[in-house]
C-alpha positions in Angstrom: 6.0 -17.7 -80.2 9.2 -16.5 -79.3 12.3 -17.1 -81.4 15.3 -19.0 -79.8 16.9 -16.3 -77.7 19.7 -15.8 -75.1 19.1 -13.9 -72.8 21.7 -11.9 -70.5 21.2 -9.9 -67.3 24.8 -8.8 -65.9 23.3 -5.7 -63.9 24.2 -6.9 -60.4 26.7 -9.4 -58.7 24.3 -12.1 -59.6 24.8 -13.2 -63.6 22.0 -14.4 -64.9 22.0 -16.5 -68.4 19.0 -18.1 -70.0 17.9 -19.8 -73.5 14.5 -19.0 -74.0 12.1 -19.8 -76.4 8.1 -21.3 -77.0 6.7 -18.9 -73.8 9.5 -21.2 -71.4 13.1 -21.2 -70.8 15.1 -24.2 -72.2 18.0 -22.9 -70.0 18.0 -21.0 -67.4 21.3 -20.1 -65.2 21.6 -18.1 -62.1 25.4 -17.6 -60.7 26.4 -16.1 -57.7 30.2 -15.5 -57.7 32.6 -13.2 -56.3 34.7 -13.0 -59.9 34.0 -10.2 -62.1 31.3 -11.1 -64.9 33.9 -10.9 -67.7 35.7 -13.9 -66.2 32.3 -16.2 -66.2 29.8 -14.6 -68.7 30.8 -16.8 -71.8 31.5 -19.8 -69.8 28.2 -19.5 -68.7 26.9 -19.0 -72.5 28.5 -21.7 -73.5 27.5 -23.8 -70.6 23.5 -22.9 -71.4 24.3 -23.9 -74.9 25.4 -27.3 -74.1 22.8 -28.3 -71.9 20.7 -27.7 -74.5 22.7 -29.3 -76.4 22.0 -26.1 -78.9 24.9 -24.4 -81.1 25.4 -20.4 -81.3 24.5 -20.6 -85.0 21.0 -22.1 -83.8 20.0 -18.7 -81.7 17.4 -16.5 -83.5 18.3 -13.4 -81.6 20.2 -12.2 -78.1 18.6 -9.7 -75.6 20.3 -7.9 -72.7 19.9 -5.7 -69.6 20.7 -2.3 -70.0 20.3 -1.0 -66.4 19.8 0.0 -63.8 22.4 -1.8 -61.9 26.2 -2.0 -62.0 28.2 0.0 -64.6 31.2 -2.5 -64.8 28.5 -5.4 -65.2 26.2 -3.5 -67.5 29.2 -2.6 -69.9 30.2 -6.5 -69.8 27.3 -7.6 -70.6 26.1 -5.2 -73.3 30.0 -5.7 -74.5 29.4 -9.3 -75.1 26.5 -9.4 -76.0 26.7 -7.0 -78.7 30.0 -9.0 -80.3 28.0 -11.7 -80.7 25.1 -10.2 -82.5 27.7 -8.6 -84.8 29.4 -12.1 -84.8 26.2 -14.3 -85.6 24.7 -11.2 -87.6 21.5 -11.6 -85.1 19.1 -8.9 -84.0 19.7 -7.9 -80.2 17.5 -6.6 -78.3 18.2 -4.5 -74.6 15.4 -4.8 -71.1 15.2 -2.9 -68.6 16.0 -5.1 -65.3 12.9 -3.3 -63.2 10.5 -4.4 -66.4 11.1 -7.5 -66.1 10.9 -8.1 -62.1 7.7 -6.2 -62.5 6.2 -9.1 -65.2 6.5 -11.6 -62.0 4.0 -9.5 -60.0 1.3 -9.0 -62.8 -1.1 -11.3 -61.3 -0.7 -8.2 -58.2 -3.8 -6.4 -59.2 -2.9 -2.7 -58.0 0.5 -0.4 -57.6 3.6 -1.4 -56.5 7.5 -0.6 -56.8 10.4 -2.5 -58.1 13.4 -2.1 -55.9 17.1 -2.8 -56.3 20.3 -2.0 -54.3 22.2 1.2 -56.0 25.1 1.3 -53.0 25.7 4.0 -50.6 22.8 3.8 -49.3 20.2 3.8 -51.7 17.9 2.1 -54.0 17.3 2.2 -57.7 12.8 2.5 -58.1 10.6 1.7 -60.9 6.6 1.9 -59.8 4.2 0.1 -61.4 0.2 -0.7 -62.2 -1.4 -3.6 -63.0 -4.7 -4.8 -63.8 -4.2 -8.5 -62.7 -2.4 -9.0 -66.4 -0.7 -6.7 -67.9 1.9 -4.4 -66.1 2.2 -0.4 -67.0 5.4 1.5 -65.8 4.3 4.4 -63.7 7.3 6.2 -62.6 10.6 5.8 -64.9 13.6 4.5 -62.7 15.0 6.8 -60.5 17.6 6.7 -57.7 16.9 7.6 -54.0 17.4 7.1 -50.0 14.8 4.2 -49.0 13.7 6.5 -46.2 12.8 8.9 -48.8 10.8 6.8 -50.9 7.4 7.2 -48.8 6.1 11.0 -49.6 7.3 9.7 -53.3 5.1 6.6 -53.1 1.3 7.1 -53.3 0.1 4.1 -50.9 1.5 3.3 -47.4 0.3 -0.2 -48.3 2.1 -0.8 -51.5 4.2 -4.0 -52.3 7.5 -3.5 -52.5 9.8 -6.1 -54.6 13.5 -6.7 -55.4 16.8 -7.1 -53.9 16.7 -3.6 -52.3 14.4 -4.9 -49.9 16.8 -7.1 -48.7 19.1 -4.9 -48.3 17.4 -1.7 -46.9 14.5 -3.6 -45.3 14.8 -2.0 -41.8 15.0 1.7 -43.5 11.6 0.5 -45.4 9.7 -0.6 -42.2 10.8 2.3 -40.6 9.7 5.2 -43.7 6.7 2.7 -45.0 5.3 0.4 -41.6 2.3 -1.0 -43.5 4.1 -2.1 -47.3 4.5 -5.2 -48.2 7.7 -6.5 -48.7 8.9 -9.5 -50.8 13.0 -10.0 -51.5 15.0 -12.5 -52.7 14.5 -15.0 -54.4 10.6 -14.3 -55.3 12.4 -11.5 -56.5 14.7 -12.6 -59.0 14.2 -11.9 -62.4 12.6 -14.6 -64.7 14.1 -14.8 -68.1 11.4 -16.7 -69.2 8.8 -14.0 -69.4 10.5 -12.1 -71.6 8.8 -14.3 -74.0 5.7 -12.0 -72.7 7.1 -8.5 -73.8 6.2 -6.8 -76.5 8.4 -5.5 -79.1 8.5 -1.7 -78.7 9.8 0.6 -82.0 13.3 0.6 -82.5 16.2 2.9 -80.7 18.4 4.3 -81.1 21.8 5.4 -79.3 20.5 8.2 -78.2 16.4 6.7 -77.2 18.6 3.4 -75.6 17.0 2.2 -72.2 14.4 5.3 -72.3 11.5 4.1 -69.8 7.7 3.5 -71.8 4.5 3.4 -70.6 4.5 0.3 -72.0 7.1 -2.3 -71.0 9.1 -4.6 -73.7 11.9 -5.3 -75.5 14.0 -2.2 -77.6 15.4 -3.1 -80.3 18.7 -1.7 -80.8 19.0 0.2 -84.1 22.6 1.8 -83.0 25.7 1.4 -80.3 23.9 0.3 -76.8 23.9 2.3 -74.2 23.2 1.7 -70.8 20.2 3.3 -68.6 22.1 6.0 -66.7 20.1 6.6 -63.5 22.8 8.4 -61.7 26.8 9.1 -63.0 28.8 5.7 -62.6 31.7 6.4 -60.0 34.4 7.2 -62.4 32.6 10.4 -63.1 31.7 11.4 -59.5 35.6 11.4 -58.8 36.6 13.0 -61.7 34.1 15.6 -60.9 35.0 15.6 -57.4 38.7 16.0 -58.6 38.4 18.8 -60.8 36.3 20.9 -58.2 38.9 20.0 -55.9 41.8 21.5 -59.0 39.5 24.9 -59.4 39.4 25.5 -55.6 43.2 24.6 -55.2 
């Protein structure tokens, strides 16, 4: 049985907030909103608290998503979250966004990819196996063009899940005519199942968001860190500017 958690996943412009405990979610919020996630995140908290009618002091332990998804939402999150654990002195514990997506589709006996929008034009990919139960992570999350995803892919046919498909779903018939293809909202994370993840060792800063065979929950040992799939934007233009400087 699971302890009384809260759960956060700040990784995209969807927040999503849940209380979870006994295999279900007391709780569970999903908000679509075009303010930044620092401006709603402990409403929402606090919200989810009340309607279960539930104080802070009565959570067991917090989790969060560390990635892949949006640096500025990833940093709230992990940001909040992580004052509070300090605050309640409670253990937190990071998940990786993909992972828990792919727990929706366990029932999918077979291989199939997890798929979310990572802007300009591509998609952050996780693949998975699963024996009709348990889900392994095959490929570790990754960043590419949909278009290129096919030769990377090792079935024609495979499902194909997540918010990317939404959003590149023309590119994906085009490079992959025969996958199957299931968005929004069957693909929305559900907050309940991490009550289904195992506990993997403990991390560090250093090990924080690192992909496993085995998918669960990380405890984190250290300072978070978010799963870097790619540098956030800040570094691509400081990079860009500097090159820019030494050819000047």
């Amino acid at each position: 049985m699971m302890p009384l958690t809260l759960v956060v996943d700040s990784s995209t412009e969807n927040l999503f907030v849940a209380l979870v405990g006994s295999g279900a979610a007391l709780v569970e919020l999903r908000l679509a909103v075009s303010q930044p996630h620092s401006k709603t995140l402990m409403e929402a908290i606090e919200w989810a608290l009340r309607q279960a009618s539930l104080e802070a002091s009565e959570l067991e332990q917090l989790a969060v998503c560390c990635g892949p998804g949006s640096f500025s939402g990833l940093r709230i999150g992990m940001a909040t979250m992580q004052g509070l654990s300090q605050a309640l002195d409670l253990p937190l514990y990071t998940f990786i966004g993909h992972d828990l997506i792919a727990c929706k589709f366990a029932s999918q006996a077979g291989v199939f990819a997890v798929l979310t929008d990572a802007r300009r034009q591509q998609v952050y990919w996780s693949s998975y196996v699963s024996d009709g139960q348990k889900v392994r992570c095959l490929t570790s999350c990754r960043v590419d063009d949909p278009e290129a995803l096919a030769p990377l892919l090792s079935e024609n046919d495979i499902l194909l899940v997540g918010s990317g498909v939404d959003v590149y779903r023309s590119k994906l018939v085009e490079a992959l005519p025969d996958a199957k293809l299931i968005g929004a909202p069957q693909a929305f994370p559900d907050l309940a199942l991490l009550s289904q993840m195992l506990l993997l060792p403990e991390i560090g800063a250093t090990d924080a968001g690192q992909q496993q065979d085995q998918i669960g929950l990380s405890k984190v040992a250290e300072r978070l860190e978010l799963l870097y799939v790619r540098p956030s934007d800040a570094e691509l233009n400081r990079a860009k500017k500097l090159k820019e400087h030494a050819d000047g």
